[in-house]
PyMOL commands that place a pseudoatom at each C-alpha (Angstrom):
pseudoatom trace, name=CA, resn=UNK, resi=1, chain=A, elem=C, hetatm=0, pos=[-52.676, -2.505, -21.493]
pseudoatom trace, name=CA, resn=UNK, resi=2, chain=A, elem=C, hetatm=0, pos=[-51.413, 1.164, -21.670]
pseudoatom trace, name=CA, resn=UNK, resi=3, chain=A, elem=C, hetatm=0, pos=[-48.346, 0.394, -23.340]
pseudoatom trace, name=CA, resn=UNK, resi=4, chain=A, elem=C, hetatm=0, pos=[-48.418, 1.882, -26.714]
pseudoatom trace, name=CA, resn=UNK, resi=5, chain=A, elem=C, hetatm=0, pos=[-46.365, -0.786, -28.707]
pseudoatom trace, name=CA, resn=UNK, resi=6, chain=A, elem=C, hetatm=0, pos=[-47.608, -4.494, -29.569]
pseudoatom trace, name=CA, resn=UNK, resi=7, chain=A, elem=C, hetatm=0, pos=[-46.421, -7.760, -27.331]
pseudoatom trace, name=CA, resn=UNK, resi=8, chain=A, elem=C, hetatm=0, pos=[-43.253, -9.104, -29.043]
pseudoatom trace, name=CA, resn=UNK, resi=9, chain=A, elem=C, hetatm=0, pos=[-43.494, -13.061, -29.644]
pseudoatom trace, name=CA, resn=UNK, resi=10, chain=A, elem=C, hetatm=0, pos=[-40.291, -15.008, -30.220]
pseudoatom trace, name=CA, resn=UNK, resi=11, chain=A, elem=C, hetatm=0, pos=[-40.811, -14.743, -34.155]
pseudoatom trace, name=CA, resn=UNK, resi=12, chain=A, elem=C, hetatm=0, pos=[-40.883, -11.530, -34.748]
pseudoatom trace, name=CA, resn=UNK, resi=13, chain=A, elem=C, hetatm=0, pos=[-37.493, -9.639, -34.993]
pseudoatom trace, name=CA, resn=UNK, resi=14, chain=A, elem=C, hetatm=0, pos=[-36.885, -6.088, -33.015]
pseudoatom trace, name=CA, resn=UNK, resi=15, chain=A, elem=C, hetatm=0, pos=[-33.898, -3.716, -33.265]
pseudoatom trace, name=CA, resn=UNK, resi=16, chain=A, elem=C, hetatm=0, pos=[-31.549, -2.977, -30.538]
pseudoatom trace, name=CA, resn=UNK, resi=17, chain=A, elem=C, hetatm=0, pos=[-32.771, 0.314, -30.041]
pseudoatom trace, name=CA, resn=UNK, resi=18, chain=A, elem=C, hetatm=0, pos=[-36.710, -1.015, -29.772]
pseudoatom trace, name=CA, resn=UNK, resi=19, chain=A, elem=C, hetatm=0, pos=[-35.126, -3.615, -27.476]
pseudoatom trace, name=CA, resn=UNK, resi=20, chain=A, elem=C, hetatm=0, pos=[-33.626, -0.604, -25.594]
pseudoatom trace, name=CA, resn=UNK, resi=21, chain=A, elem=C, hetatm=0, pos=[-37.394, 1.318, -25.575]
pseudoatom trace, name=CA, resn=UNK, resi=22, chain=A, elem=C, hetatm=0, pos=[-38.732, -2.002, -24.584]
pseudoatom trace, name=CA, resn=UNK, resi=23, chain=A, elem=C, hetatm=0, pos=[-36.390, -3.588, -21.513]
pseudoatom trace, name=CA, resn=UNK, resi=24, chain=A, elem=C, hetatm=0, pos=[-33.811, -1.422, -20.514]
pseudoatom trace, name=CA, resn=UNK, resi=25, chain=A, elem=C, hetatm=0, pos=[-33.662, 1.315, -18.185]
pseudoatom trace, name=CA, resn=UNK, resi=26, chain=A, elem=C, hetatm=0, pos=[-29.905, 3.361, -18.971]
pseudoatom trace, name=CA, resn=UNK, resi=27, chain=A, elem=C, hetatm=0, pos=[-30.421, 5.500, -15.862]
pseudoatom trace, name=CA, resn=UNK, resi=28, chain=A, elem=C, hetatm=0, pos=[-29.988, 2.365, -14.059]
pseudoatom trace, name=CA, resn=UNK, resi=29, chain=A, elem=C, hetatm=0, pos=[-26.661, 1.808, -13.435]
pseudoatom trace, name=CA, resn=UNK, resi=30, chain=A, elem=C, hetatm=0, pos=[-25.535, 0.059, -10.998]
pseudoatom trace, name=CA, resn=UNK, resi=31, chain=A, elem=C, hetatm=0, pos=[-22.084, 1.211, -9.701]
pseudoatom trace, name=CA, resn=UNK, resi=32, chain=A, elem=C, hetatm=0, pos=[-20.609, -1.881, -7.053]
pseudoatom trace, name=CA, resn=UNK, resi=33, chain=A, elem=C, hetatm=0, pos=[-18.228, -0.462, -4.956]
pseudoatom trace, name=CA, resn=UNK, resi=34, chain=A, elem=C, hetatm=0, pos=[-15.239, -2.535, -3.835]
pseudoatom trace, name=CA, resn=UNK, resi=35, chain=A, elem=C, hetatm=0, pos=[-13.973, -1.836, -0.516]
pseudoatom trace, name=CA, resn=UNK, resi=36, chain=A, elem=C, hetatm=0, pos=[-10.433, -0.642, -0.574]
pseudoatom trace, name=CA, resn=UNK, resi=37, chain=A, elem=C, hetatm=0, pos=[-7.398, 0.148, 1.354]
pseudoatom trace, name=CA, resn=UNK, resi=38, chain=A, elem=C, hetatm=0, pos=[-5.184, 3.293, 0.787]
pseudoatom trace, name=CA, resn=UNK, resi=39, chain=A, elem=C, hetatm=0, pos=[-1.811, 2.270, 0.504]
pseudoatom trace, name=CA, resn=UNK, resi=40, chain=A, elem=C, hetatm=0, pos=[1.595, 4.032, 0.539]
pseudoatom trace, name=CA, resn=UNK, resi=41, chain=A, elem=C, hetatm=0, pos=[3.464, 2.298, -2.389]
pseudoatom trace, name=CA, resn=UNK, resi=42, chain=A, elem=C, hetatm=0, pos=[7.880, 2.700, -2.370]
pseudoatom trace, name=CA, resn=UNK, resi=43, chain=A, elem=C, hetatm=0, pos=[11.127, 1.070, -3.150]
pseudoatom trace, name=CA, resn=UNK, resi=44, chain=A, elem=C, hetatm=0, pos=[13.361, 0.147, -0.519]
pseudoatom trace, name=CA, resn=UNK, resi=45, chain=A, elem=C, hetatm=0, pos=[16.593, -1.408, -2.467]
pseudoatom trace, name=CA, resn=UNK, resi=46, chain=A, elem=C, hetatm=0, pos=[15.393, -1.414, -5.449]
pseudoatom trace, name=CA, resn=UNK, resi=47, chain=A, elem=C, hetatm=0, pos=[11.974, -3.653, -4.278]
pseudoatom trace, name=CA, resn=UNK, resi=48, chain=A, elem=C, hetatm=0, pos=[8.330, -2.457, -4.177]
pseudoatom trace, name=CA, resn=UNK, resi=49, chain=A, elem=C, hetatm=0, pos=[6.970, -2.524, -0.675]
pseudoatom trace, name=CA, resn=UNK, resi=50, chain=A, elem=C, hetatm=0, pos=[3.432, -0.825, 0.737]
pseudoatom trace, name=CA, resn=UNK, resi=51, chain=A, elem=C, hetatm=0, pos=[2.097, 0.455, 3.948]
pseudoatom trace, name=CA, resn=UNK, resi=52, chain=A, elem=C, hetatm=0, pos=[-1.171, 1.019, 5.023]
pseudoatom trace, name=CA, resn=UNK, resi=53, chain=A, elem=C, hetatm=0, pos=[-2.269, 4.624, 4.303]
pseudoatom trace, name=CA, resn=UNK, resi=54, chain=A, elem=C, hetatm=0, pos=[-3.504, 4.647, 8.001]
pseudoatom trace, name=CA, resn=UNK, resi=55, chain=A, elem=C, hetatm=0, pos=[-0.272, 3.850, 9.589]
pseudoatom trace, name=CA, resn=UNK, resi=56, chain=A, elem=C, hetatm=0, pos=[1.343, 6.816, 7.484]
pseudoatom trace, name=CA, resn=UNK, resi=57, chain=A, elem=C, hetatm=0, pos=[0.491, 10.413, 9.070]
pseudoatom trace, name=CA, resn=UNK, resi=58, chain=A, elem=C, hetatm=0, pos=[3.149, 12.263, 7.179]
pseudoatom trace, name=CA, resn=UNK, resi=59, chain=A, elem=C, hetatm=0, pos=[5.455, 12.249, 4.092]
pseudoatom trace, name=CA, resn=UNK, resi=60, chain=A, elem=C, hetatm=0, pos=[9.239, 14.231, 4.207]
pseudoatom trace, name=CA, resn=UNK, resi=61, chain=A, elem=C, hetatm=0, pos=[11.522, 14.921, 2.184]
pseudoatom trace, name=CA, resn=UNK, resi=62, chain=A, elem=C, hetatm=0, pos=[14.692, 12.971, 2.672]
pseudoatom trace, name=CA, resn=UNK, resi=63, chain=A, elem=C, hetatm=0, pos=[16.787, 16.034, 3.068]
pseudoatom trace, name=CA, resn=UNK, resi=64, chain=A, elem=C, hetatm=0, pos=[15.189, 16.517, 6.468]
pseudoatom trace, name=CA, resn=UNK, resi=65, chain=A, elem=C, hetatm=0, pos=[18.067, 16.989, 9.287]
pseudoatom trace, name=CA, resn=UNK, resi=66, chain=A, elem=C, hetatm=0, pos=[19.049, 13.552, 10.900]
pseudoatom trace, name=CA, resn=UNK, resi=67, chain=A, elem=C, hetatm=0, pos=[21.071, 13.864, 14.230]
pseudoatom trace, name=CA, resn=UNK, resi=68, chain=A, elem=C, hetatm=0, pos=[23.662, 11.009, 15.429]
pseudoatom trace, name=CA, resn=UNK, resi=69, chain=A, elem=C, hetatm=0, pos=[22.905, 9.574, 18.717]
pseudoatom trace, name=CA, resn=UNK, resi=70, chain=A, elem=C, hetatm=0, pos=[25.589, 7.099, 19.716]
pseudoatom trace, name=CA, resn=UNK, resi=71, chain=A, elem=C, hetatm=0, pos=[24.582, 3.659, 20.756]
pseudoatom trace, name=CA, resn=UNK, resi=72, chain=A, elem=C, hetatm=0, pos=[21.375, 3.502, 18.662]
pseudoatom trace, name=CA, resn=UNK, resi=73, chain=A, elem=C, hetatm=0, pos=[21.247, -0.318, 16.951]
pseudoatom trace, name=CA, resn=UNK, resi=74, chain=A, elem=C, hetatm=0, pos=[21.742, -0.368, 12.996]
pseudoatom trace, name=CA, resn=UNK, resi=75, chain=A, elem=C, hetatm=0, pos=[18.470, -0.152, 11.804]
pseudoatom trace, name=CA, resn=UNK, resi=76, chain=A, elem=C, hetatm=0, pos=[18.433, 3.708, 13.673]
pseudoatom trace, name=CA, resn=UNK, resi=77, chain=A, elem=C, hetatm=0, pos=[20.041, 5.968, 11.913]
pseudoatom trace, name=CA, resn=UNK, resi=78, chain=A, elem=C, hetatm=0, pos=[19.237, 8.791, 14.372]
pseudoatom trace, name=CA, resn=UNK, resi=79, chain=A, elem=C, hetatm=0, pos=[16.290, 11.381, 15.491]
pseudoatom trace, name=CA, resn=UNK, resi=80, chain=A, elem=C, hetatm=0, pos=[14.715, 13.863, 13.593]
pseudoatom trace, name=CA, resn=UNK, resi=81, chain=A, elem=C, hetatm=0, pos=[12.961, 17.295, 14.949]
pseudoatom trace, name=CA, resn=UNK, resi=82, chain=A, elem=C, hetatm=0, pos=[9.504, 17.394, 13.785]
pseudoatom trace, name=CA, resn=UNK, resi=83, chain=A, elem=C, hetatm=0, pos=[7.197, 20.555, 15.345]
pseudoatom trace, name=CA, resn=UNK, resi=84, chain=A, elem=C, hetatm=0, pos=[8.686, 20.462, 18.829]
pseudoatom trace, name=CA, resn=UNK, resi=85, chain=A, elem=C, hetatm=0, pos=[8.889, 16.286, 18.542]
pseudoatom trace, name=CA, resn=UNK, resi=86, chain=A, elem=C, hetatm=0, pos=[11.446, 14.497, 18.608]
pseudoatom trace, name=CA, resn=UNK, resi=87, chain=A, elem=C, hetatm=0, pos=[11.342, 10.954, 16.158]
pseudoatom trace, name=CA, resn=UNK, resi=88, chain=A, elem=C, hetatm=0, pos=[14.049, 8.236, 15.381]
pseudoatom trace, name=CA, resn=UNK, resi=89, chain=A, elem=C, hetatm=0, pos=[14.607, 7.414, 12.433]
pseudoatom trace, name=CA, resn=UNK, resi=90, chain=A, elem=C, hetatm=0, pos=[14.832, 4.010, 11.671]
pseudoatom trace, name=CA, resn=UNK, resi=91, chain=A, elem=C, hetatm=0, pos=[15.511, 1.968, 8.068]
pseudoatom trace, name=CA, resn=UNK, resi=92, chain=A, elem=C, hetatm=0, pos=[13.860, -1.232, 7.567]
pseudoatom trace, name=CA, resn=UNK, resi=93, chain=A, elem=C, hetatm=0, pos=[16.962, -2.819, 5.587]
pseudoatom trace, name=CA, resn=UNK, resi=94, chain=A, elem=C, hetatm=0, pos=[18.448, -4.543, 8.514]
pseudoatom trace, name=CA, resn=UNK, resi=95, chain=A, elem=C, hetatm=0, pos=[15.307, -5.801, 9.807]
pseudoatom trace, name=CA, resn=UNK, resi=96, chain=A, elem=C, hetatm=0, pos=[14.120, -7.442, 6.142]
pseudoatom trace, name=CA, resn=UNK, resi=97, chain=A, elem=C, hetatm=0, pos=[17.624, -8.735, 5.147]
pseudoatom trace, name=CA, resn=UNK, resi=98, chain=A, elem=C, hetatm=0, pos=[17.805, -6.289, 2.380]
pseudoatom trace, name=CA, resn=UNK, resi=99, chain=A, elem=C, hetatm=0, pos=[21.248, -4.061, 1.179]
pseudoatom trace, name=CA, resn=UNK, resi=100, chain=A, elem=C, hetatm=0, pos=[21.417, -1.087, 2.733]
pseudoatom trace, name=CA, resn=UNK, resi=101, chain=A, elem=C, hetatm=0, pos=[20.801, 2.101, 0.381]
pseudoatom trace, name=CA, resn=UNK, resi=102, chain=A, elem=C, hetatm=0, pos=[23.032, 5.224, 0.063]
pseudoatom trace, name=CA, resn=UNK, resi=103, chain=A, elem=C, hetatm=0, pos=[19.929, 7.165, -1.500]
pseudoatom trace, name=CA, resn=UNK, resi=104, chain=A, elem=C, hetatm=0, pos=[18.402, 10.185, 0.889]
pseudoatom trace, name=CA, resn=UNK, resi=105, chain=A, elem=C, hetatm=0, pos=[14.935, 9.167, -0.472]
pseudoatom trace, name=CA, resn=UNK, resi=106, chain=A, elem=C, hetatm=0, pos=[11.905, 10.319, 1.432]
pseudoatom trace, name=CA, resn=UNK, resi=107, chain=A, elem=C, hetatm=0, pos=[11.012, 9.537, 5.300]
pseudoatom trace, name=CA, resn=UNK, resi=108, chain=A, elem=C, hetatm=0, pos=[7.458, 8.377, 6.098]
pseudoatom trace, name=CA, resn=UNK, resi=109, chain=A, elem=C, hetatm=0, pos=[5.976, 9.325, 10.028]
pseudoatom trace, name=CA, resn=UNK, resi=110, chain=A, elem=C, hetatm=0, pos=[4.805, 5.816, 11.116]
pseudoatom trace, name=CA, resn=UNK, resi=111, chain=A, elem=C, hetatm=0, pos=[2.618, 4.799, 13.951]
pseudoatom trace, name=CA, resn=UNK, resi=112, chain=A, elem=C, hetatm=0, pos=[2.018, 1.118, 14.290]
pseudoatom trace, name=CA, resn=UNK, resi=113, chain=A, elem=C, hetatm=0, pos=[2.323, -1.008, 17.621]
pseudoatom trace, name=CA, resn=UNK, resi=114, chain=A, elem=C, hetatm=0, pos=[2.044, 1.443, 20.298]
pseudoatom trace, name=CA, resn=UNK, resi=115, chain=A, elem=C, hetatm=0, pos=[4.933, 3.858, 19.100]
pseudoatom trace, name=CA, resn=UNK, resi=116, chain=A, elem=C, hetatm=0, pos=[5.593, 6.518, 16.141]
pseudoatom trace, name=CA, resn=UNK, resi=117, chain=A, elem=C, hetatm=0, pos=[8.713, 6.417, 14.364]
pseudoatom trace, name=CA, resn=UNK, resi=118, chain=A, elem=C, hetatm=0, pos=[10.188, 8.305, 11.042]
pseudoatom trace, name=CA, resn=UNK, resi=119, chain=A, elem=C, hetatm=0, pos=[10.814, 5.925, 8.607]
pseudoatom trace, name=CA, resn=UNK, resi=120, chain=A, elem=C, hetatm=0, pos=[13.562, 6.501, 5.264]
pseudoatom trace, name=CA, resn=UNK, resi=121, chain=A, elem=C, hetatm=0, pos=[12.321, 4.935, 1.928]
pseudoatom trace, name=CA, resn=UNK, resi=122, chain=A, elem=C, hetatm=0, pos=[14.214, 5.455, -0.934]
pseudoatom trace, name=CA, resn=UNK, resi=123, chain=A, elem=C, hetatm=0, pos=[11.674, 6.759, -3.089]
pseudoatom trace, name=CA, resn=UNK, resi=124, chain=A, elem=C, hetatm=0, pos=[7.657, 6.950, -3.041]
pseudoatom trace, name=CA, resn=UNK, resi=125, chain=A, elem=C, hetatm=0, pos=[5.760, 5.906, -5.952]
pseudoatom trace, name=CA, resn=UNK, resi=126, chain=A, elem=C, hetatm=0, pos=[2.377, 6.440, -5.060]
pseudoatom trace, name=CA, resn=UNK, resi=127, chain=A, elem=C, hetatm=0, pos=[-0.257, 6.485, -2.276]
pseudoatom trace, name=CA, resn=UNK, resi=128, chain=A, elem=C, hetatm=0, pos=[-3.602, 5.246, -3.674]
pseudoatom trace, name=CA, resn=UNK, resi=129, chain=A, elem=C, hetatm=0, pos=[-6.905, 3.036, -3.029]
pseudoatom trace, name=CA, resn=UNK, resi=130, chain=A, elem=C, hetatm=0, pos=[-6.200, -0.484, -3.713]
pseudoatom trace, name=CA, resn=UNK, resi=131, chain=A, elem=C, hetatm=0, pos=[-9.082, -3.068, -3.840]
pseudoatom trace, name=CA, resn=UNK, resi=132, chain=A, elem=C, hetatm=0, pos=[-8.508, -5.210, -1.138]
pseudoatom trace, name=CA, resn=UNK, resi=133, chain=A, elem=C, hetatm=0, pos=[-9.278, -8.340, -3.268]
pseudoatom trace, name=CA, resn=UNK, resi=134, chain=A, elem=C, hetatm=0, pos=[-6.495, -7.680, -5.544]
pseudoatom trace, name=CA, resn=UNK, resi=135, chain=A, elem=C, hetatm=0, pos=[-4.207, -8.913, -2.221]
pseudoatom trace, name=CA, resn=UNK, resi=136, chain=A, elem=C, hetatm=0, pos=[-2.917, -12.369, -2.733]
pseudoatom trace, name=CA, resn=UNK, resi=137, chain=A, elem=C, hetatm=0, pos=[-1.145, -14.365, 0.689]
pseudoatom trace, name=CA, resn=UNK, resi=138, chain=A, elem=C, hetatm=0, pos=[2.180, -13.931, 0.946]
pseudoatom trace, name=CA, resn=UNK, resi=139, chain=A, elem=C, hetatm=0, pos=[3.253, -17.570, -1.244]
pseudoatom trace, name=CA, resn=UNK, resi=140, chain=A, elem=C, hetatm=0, pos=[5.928, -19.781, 1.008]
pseudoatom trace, name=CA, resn=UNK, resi=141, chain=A, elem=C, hetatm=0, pos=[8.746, -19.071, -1.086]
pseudoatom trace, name=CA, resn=UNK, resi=142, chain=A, elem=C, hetatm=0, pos=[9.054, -15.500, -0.172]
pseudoatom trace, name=CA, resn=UNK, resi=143, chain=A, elem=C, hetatm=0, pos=[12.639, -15.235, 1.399]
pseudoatom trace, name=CA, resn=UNK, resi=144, chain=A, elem=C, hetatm=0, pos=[12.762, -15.944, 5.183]
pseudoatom trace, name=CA, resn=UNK, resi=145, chain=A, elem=C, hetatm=0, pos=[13.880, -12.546, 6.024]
pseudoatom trace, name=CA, resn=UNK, resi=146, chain=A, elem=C, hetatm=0, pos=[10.487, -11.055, 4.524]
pseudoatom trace, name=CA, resn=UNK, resi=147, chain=A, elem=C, hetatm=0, pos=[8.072, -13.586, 5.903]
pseudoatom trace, name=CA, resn=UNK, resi=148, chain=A, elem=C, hetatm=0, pos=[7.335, -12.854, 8.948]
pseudoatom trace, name=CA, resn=UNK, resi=149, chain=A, elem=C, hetatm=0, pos=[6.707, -8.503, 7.673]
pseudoatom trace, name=CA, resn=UNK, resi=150, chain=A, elem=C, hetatm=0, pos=[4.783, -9.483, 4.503]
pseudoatom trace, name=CA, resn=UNK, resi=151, chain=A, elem=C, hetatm=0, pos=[1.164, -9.492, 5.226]
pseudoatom trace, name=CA, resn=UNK, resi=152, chain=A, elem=C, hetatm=0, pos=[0.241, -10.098, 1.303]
pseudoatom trace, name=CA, resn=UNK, resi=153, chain=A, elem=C, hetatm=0, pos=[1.199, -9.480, -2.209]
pseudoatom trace, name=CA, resn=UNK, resi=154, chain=A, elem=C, hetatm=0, pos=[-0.173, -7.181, -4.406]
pseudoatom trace, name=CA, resn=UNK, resi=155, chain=A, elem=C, hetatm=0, pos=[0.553, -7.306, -8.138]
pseudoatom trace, name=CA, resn=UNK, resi=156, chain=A, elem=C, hetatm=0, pos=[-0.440, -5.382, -10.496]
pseudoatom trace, name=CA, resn=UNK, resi=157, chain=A, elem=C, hetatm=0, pos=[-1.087, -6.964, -14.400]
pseudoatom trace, name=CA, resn=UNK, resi=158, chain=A, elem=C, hetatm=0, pos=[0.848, -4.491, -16.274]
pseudoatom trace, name=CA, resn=UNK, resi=159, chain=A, elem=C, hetatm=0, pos=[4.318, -5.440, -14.083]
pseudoatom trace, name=CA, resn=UNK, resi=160, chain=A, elem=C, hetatm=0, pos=[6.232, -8.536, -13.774]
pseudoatom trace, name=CA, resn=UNK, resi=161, chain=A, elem=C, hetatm=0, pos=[6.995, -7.871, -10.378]
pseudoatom trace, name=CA, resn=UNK, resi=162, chain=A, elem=C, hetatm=0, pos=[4.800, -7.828, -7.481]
pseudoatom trace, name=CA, resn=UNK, resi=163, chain=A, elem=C, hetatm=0, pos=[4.790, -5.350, -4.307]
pseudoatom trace, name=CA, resn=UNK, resi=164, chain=A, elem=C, hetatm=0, pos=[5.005, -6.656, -1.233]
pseudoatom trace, name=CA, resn=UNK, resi=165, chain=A, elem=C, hetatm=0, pos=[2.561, -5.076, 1.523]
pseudoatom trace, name=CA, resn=UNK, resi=166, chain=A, elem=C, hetatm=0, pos=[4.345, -4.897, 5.007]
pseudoatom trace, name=CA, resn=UNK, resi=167, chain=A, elem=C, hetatm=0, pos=[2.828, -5.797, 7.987]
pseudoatom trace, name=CA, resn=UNK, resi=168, chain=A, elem=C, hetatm=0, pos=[4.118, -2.682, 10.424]
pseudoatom trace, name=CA, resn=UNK, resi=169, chain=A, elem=C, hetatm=0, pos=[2.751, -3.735, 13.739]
pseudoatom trace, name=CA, resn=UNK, resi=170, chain=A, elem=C, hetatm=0, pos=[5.185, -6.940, 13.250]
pseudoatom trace, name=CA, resn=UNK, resi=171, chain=A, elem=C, hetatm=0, pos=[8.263, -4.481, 11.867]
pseudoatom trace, name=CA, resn=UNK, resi=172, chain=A, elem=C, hetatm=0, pos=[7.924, -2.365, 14.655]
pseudoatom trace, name=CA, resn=UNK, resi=173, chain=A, elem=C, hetatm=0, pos=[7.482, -4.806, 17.166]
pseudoatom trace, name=CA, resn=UNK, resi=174, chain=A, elem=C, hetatm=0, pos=[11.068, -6.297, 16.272]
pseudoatom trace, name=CA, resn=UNK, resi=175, chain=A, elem=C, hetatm=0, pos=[12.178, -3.408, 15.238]
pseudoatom trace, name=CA, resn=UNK, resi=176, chain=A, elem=C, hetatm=0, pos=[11.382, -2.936, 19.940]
pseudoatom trace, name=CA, resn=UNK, resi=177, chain=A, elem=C, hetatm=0, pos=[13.123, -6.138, 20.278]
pseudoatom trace, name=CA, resn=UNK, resi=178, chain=A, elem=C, hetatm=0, pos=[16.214, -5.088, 19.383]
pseudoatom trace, name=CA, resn=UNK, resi=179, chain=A, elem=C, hetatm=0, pos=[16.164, -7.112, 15.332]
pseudoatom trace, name=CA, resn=UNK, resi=180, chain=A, elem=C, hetatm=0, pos=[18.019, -6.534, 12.468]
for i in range(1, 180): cmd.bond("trace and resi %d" % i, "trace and resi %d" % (i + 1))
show_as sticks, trace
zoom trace
């Protein structure tokens, strides 16, 4: 044997550091990376919500022009001009049974289910990487209004209350259809 210190038998005692020398390697960390999901996290009356960072190509402010076109259902508030585009601007209130908000807020450039939209939060908390096992099923007593746009629950241990992640392909498909 080449190795300069004695076989250890069961009796004899060792320090941590000569169990260190012995049997562990420090440079041998092993870092486990958990997949996550970017997420854009905001309040929409005064309830946590997220979007998936890929569905969200741009962030506003809320003070961004909004022009009246009449005939446009509840949940549009009107267009905005963005680079020679023109978006609507739609809130999600009417279509997930919540109050609507008097609160400018921030607008969030959508694109989910074939079509891009501008989209007014009230305020944005974060946008971050969430490990996607920290997303919990959406439990069945989550109001009916929400159900069918909540794709899972996230909740974080330091709050009491938990943020609801939205499916958009399913807002923005009823959002086509004429809902809320």
């Amino acid at each position: 044997m080449t190795d300069s210190q004695p076989p250890l038998n069961e009796s004899s005692n060792m320090t941590f550091e000569q169990a260190l020398a012995t049997h562990g390697d420090d440079s041998a960390i092993v870092d486990v990376d958990e997949p996550c999901q970017q997420m854009v996290l905001f309040h929409l009356s005064g309830q946590s919500f997220a979007l998936p960072g890929q569905a969200v190509s741009e962030i506003l402010k809320g003070d961004t022009p909004v022009y009246f076109v009449p005939g446009l259902p509840a949940s549009t508030q009107g267009v905005i001009h963005l680079r020679g585009k023109i978006e609507s601007l739609i809130t999600l209130q009417p279509l997930l049974g919540l109050p609507e908000s008097d609160t400018e807020g921030m607008i969030l450039i959508v694109r989910a289910a074939g079509i891009s939209s501008a989209v007014r939060i009230d305020q944005l908390d974060d946008v971050c990487e969430l490990p996607i096992s920290a997303f919990k099923p959406a439990p069945a007593t989550l109001a009916s209004s929400l159900r069918p746009y909540v794709s899972a629950l996230w909740q974080p241990s330091e709050q009491r209350t938990a943020t609801a992640l939205l499916d958009v392909d399913a807002l923005f498909k009823a959002y086509q259809q004429g809902l809320g």
